[in-house]
C-alpha positions as a Markdown table, in Angstrom:
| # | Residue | x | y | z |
|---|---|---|---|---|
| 1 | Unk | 19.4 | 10.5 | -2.4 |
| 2 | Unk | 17.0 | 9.9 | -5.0 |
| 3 | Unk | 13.3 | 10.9 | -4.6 |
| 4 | Unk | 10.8 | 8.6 | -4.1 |
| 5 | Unk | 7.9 | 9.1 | -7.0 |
| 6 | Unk | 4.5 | 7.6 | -6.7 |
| 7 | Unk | 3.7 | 7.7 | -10.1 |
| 8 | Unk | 6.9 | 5.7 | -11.5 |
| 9 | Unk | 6.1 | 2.3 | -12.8 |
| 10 | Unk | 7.4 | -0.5 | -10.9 |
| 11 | Unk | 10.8 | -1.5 | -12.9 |
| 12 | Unk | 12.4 | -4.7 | -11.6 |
| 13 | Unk | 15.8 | -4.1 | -9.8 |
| 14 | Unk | 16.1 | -4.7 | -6.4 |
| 15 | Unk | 17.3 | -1.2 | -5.8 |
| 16 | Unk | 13.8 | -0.1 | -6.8 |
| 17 | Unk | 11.7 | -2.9 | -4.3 |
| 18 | Unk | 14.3 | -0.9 | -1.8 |
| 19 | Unk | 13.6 | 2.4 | -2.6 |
| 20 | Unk | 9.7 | 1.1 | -2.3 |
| 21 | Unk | 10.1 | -0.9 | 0.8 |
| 22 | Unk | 11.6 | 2.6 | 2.8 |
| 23 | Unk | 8.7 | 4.6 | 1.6 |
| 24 | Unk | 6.6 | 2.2 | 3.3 |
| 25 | Unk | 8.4 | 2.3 | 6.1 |
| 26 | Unk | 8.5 | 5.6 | 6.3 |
| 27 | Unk | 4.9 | 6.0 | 5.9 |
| 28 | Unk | 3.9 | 3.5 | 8.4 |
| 29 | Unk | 6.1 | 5.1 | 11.1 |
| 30 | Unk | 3.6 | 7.9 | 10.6 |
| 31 | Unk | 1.0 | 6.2 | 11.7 |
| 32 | Unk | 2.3 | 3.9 | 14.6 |
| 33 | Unk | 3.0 | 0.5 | 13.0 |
| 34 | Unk | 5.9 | -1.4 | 11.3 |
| 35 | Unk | 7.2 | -1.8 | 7.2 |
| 36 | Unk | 5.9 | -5.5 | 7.4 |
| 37 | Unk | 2.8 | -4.9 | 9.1 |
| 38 | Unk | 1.9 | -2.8 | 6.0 |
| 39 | Unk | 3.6 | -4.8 | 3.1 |
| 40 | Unk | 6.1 | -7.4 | 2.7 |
| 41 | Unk | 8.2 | -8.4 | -0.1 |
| 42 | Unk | 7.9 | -12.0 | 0.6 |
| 43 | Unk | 5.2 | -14.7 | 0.1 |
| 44 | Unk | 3.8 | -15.2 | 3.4 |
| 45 | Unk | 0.6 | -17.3 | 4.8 |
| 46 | Unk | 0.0 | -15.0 | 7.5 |
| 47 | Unk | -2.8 | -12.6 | 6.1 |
| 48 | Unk | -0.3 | -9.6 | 5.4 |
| 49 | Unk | -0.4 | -8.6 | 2.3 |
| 50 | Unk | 2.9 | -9.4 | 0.0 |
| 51 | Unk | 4.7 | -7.4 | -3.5 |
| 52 | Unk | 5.3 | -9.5 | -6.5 |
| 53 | Unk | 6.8 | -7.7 | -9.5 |
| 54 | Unk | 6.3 | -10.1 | -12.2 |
| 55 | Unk | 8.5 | -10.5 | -15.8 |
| 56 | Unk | 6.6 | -7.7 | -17.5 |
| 57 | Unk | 7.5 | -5.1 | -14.4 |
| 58 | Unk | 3.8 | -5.6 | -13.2 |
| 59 | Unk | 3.4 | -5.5 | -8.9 |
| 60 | Unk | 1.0 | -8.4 | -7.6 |
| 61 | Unk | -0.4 | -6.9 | -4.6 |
| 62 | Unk | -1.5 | -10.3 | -2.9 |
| 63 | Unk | -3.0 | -10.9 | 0.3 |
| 64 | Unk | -4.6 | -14.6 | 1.1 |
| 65 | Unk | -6.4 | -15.4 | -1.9 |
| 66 | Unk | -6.6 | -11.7 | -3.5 |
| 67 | Unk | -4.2 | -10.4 | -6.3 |
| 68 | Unk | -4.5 | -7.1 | -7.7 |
| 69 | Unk | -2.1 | -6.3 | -10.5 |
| 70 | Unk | -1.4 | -2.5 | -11.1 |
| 71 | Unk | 1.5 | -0.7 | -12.7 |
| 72 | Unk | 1.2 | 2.5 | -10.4 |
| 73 | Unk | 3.6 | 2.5 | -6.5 |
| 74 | Unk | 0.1 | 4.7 | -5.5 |
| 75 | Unk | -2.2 | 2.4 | -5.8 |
| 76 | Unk | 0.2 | -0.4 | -4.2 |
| 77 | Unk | 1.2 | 2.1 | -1.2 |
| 78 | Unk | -2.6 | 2.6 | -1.2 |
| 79 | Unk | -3.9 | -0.4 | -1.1 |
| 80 | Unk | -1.1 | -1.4 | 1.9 |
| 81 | Unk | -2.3 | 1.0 | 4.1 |
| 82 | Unk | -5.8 | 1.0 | 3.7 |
| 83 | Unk | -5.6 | -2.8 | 4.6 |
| 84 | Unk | -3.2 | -2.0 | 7.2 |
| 85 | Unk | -5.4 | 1.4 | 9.1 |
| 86 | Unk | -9.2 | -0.9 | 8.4 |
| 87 | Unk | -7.2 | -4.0 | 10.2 |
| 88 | Unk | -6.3 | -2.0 | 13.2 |
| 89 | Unk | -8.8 | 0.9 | 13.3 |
| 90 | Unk | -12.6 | -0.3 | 12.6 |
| 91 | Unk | -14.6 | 3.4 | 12.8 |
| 92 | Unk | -14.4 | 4.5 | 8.9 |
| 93 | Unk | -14.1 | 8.3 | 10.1 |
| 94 | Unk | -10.7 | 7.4 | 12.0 |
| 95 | Unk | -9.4 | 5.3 | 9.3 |
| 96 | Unk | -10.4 | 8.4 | 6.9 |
| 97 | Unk | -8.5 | 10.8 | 9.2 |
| 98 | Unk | -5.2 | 8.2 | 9.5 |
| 99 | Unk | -5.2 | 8.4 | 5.5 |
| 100 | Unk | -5.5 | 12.1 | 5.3 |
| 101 | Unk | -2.1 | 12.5 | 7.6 |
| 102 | Unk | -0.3 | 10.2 | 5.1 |
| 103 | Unk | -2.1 | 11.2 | 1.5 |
| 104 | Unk | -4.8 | 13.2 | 1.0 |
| 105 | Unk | -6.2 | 11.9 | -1.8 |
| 106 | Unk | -6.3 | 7.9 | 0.3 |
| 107 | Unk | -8.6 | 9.9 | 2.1 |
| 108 | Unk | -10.9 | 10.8 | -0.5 |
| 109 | Unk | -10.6 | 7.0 | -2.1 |
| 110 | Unk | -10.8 | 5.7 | 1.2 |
| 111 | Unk | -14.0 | 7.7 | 2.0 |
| 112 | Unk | -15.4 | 6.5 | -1.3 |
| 113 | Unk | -14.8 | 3.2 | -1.2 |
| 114 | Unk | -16.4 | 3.4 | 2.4 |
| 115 | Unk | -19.2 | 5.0 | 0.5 |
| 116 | Unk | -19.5 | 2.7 | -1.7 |
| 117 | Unk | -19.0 | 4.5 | -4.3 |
| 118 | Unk | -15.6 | 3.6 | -5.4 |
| 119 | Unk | -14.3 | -0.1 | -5.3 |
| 120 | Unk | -11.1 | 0.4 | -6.6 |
């Protein structure tokens, strides 16, 4: 089974929005909720947010009216999860702490960003 890298770039086979779409899964087990609670792979009016990987390889992180293009899975798996932890858990702290048990480092952005500080 092939390892699932954070730091790969998108690429545009479907085998790669799979590969994506069990790490998020994964993830979101850890913390109590399901894959398309976090991210889904399909335009959606629902307030979740949705993956578009456009013609250059680019992911569209959109949610509502929002789209935030990046090249990096991080900042997509990131981004899914903050959304998904602030939406369900309102005390910064606990969202801080749900963060740490998935990535370290959302922590720190998480805390930031909470901060003020950061706004990425």
């Amino acid at each position: 089974m092939k390892q699932f890298r954070r730091d790969a770039g998108p690429g545009q086979s479907a085998y790669g929005l799979e590969v994506l779409a069990a790490e998020v899964a994964r993830l979101a087990a850890l913390i109590g909720v399901t894959q398309p609670d976090v991210l889904t792979f399909e335009p959606n009016n629902d307030g979740r947010p949705w993956l578009l990987v456009d013609a250059d390889g680019v992911y569209h992180w959109v949610v509502a009216d929002e789209d935030r293009p990046t090249t990096a899975r991080d900042d997509v798996l990131y981004w899914s999860f903050a959304a998904a932890v602030a939406a369900t858990t309102p005390n910064g702290a606990d969202q801080i702490d749900l963060l740490r048990g998935l990535d370290p480092r959302w922590a720190e952005r998480r805390a930031r960003e909470l901060s003020g500080e950061d706004s990425s």
